[in-house]
N, C-alpha and C positions, 0 to 999 in steps of 0.2 A: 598713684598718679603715673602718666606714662612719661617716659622718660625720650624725647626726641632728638632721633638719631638719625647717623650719614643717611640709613634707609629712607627714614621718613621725610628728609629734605629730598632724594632722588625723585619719591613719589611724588611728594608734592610739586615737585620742577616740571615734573610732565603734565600734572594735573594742570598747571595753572598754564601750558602751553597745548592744552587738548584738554578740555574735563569732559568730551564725547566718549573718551577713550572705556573701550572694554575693560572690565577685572582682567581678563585673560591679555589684552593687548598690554594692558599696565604691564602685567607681572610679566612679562615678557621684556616687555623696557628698560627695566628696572634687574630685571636676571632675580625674582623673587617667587618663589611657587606663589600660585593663582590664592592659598585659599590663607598663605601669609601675608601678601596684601592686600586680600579685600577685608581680613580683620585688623592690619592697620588703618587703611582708612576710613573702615566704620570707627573704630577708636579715636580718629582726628576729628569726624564729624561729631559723635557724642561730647567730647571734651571743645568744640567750638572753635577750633584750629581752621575745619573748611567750611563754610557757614552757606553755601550756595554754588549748583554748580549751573552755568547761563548761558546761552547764546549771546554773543557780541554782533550785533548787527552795523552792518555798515551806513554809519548814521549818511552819508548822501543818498545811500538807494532807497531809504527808507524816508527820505523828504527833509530831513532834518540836517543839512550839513554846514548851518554857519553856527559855531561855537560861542558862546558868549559869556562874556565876563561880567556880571553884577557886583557892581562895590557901594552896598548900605550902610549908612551911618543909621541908629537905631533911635527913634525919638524918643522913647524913654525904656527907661533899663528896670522897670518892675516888673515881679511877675507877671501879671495880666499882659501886659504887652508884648512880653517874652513867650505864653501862651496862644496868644492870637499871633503873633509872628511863626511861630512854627505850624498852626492848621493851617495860616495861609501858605505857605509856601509845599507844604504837602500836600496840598489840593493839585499843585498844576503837574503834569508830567514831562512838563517844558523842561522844567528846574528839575536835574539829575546830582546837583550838589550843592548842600549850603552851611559853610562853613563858620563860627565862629572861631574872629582873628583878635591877635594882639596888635597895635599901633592905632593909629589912626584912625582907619575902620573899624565900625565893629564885624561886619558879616562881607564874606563872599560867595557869590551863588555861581553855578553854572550851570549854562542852560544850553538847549539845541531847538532850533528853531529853522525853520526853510530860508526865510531872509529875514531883512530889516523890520518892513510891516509885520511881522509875524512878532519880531522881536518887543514892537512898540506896541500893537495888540497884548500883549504879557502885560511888559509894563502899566499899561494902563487898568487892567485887572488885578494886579499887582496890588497899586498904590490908593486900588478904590477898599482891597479890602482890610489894608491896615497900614496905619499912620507911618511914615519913615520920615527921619531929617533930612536926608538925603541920599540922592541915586547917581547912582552913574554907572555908563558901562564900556566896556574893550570889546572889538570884533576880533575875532581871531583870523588873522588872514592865511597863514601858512602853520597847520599841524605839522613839527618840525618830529614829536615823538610823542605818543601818548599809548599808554599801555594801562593793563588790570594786572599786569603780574607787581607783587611787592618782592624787594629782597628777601633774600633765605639767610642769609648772612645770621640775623639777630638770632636765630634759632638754633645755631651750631653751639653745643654743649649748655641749650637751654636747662635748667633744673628740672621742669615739670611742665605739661600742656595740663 
């Protein structure tokens, strides 16, 4: 197993703030010869540490800039509905995340959408194609900070990737 270290946190720090970046640019960033970090990070990719590298599009230019919060209570908690609750929600590409939560709710989705109509268009496609107890949802009025990068923190003197 590989054993992840200060190196492979530095890489990944750049990675997750540029994943455009060259092997040669990385290793350059990082002060690590070119062909010792491009077989750490194919080693991170095979062991599932970096799972995809993406364009971040800027959800306003791209038509989609009110954020939306979905809070479903689940009508019932059996498999089959549990099944049909996940095709449907995999079908729309509105809905970029859906969570199972502890309390109250059972699920939180998030979605992006150009406006309200758009929002309620969903909804309605939503709730025709699988039973919920209930709906509701939050507009996001001010993105105060939202990022893709996760902390590196948990990974200093991890055991093994």
């Amino acid at each position: 197993m590989h054993q992840i270290d200060d190196m492979d946190i530095r890489i990944l720090s750049q990675l997750q703030r540029d994943g455009t970046l060259s092997v040669d640019a990385l290793s350059e960033r990082v002060s690590l010869s070119r062909n010792a970090c491009w077989r750490r990070v194919k080693l991170m990719e095979e062991r599932g540490l970096i799972k995809d590298r993406v364009a971040i599009l800027d959800a306003e230019a791209a038509g989609c800039g009110l954020s939306v919060f979905i809070f479903v209570r689940a009508a019932s908690h059996d498999a089959d509905w549990l099944k049909q609750f996940r095709e449907a929600v995999g079908v729309f590409p509105e809905i970029v995340g859906v969570y199972r939560t502890s309390g109250d709710l059972d699920y939180v989705l998030r979605a992006r959408v150009s406006d309200v109509k758009a929002y309620d268009r969903l909804y309605q496609r939503l709730i025709a194609r699988v039973k919920l107890a209930d709906v509701s949802a939050s507009f996001v009025m001010e993105e105060i900070k939202e990022t893709t990068a996760i902390p590196l923190s948990g990974l200093s003197h991890s055991p093994t990737v």
